[in-house]
VOGU-3710 file (C-alpha; in Angstrom, 3 decimals, decimal comma):
1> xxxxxxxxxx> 0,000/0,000/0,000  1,613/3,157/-1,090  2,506/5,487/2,512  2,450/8,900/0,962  0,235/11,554/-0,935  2,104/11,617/-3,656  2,563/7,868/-3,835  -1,637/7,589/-3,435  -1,371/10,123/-6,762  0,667/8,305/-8,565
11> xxxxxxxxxx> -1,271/4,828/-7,883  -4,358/6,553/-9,334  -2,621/7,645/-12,269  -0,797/4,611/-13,026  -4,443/2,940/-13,432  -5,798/5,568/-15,775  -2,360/5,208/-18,192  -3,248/1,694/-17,846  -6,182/1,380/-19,430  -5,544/3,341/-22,134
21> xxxxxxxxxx> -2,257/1,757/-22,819  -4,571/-1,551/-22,813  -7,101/0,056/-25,123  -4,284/1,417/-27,580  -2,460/-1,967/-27,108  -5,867/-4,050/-28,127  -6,529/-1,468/-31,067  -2,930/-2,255/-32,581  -3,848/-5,664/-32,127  -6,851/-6,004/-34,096
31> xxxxxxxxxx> -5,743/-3,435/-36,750  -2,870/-6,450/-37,052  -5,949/-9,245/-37,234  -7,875/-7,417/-39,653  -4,966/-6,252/-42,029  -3,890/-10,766/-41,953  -7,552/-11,399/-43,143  -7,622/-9,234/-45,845  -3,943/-10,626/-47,082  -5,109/-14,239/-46,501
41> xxxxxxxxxx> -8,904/-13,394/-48,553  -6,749/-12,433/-51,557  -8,461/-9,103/-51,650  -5,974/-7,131/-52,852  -8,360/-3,792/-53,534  -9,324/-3,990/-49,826  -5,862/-4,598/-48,175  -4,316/-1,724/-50,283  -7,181/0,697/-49,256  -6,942/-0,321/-45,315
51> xxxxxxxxxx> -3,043/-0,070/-45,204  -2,891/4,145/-45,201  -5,198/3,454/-41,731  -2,969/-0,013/-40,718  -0,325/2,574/-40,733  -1,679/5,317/-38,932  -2,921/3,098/-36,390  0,584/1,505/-35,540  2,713/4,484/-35,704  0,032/6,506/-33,093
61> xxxxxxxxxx> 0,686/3,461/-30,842  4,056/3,475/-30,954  4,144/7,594/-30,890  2,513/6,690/-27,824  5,367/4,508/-26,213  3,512/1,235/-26,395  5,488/-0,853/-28,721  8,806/0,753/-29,825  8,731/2,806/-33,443  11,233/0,340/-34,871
71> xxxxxxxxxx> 8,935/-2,938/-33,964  5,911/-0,718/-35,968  7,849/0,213/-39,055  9,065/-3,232/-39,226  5,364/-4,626/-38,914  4,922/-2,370/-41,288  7,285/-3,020/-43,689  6,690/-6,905/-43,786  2,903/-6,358/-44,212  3,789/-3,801/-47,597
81> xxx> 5,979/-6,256/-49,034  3,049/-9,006/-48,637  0,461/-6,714/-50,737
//
């Protein structure tokens, strides 16, 4: 149990930046889920028109400090080559 005011704060505010890192974490993820689906369905027209977003998506989350920039422009960058 945290002793001090400021550690009481800070418990408070680690459990707000947790949920949204959650949140941003889970949006990442299914932007990753749905991008897969679109490769595997062969729809070509689809997956090129959802990539601009795929990419906006992953570099806000990594902006963000969630995953590091390098792991999203490598995700990225595999998923491109694959359309």
């Amino acid at each position: 149990m945290p002793n001090t005011k400021s550690a009481i704060r800070r418990v408070r505010r680690v459990k707000k930046q947790t949920q949204i890192n959650r949140i941003r974490k889970s949006k990442y993820k299914n932007a990753v889920k749905k991008m897969d689906l679109l490769i595997k369905s062969k729809d070509k027209a689809k997956a090129k028109k959802f990539f601009s977003k795929f990419q906006s998506i992953l570099m806000q989350v990594a902006k963000s400090g969630v995953m590091s920039r390098k792991t999203a422009a490598r995700k990225i960058s595999r998923i491109s080559k694959k359309i």
